[in-house]
N, C-alpha and C positions, 0 to 999 in steps of 0.2 A: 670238424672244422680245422683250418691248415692255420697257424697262427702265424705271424712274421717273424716272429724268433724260428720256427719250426724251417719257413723256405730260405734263413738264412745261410748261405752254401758255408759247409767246412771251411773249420777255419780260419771262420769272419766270426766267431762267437764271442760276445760281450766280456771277456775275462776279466773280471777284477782286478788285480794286481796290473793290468793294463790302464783301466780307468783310472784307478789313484794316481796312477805315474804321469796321466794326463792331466789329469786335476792338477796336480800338483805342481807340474811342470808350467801348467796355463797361468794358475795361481801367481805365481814365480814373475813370470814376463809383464802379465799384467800389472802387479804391482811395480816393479824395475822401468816398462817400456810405456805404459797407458794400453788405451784401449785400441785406438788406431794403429800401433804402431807394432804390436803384436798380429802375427800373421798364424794361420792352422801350419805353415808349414814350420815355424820357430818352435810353436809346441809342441811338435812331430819329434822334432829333430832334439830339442830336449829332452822328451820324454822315451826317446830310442825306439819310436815306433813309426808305421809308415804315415803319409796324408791319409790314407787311405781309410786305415784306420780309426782316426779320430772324427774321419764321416761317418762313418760306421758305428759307434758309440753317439755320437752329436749332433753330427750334422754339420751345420755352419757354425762360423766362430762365436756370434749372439747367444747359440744353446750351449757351447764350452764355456762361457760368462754367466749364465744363468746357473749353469750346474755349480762353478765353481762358490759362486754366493749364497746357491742353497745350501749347498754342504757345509758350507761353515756357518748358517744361521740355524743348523738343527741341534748342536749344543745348546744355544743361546734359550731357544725355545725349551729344552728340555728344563734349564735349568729357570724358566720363568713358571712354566707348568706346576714343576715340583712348590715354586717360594707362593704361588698361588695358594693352593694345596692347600701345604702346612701354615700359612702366615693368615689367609682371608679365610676362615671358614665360615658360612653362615654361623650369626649370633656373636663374631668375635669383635670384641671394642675397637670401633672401626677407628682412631687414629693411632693406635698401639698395632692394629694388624696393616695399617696400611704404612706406616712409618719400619714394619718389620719387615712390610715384603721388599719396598724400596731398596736397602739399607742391604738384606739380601741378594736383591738382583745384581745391585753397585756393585756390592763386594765379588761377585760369582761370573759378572758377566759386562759390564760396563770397565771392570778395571783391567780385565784380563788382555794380555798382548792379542791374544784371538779378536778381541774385538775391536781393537786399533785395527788388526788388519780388513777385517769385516766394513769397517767405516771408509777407509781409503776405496773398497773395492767397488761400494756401493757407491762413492760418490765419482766414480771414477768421470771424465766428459770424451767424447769423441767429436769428432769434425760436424757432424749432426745437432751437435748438443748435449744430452743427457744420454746416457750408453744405453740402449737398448737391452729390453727386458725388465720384468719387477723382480721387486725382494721378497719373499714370504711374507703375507701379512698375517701368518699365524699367530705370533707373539701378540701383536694387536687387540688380533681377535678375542685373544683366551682371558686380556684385561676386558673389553667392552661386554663379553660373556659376563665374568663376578659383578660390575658395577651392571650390568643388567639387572643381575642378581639382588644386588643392597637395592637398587631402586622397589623392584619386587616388592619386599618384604617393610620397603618405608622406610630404612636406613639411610637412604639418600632420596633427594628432591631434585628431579625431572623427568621430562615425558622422553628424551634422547640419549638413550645410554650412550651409545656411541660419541657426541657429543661430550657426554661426561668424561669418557675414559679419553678423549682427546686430550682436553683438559687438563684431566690426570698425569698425564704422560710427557704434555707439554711443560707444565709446573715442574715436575721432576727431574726425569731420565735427560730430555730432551734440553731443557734450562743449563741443567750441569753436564750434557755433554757439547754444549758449546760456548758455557765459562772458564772450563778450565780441563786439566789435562788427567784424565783421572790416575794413569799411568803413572803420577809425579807423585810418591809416597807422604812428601812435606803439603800437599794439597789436601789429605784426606781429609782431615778437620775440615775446612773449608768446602769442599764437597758435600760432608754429613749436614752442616749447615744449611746450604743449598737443599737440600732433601727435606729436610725439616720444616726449612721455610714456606717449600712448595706445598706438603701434604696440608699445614695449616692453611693456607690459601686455599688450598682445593675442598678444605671441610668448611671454611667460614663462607664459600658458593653455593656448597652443594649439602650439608650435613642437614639431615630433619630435625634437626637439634640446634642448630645454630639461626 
């Protein structure tokens, strides 16, 4: 069977070191220009390569904005996977591992400049409204997976994990990334606070225990 990479003609082949320079060059504009106002041919012409090109790797400009926000949500993911891991394991005292994972993510993934830019991109608007395309809901998933898990085992109280891990997520990450700047080093206290305050709220809801 002949695949689409295979009747791709010479020449046209997906080079790496091409891609990044698109990505990165897309990256670039979109942040600087928005999302309307960045054309396939300003990323071309950034990235030193032809339109041609960037159709040939993407497509339309919607899947150079898609691409662009996956790649930079697959550190973020990496590094929620790992705090998962190591911080929630079944059996572990759930406000001590959930106040660990937190506190981990912050510090690894919420505070980092990666993520300021990840935020601007994702919320970027076009003339339509809301830019076209989603965000990985990996990260999401990998918490509503563990709180599946505590419910499981009767650590937590409800029939909707998903739900729960809404919750969770809301009280937290999401509380303190839109109170304050996590970026601003004289904020951390105040942040740690916010994280604190949320995980207690989210056990005195949902804890088999409380």
């Amino acid at each position: 069977m002949v695949t689409v990479e295979q009747q791709r003609p010479q020449g046209r082949g997906r080079s790496p070191l091409k891609r990044t320079a698109m990505l990165d060059a897309a990256q670039e504009l979109f942040l600087a220009e928005g999302y309307d106002r960045t054309s396939v041919d300003a990323i071309a012409a950034l990235a030193n390569v032809s339109k041609r090109t960037v159709y040939d790797h993407f497509g339309e400009k919607e899947l150079v904005y898609r691409a662009v926000v996956d790649r930079m949500s697959v550190s973020m993911m990496e590094t929620i996977a790992a705090a998962i891991e190591a911080e929630l394991p079944e059996g572990c005292d759930l406000r001590s591992g959930l106040l660990a994972f937190v506190r981990r993510v912050a510090t690894g993934t919420i505070s980092s400049s990666e993520y300021v830019l990840f935020r601007k991109l994702s919320s970027l608007k076009y003339s339509g409204g809301r830019v076209p395309g989603t965000i990985r809901a990996a990260p999401k998933e990998l918490v509503i997976a563990r709180m599946a898990r505590f419910v499981e085992v009767g650590a937590l109280r409800s029939a909707e994990p998903q739900r729960v891990a809404e919750h969770f997520i809301a009280l937290t990450f999401l509380l303190a990334m839109d109170t304050l700047d996590p970026t601003v080093t004289s904020k951390h206290a105040e942040l740690d606070s916010i994280l604190v305050d949320g995980v207690d709220a989210f056990l005195r809801a949902y804890s088999a225990e409380g």
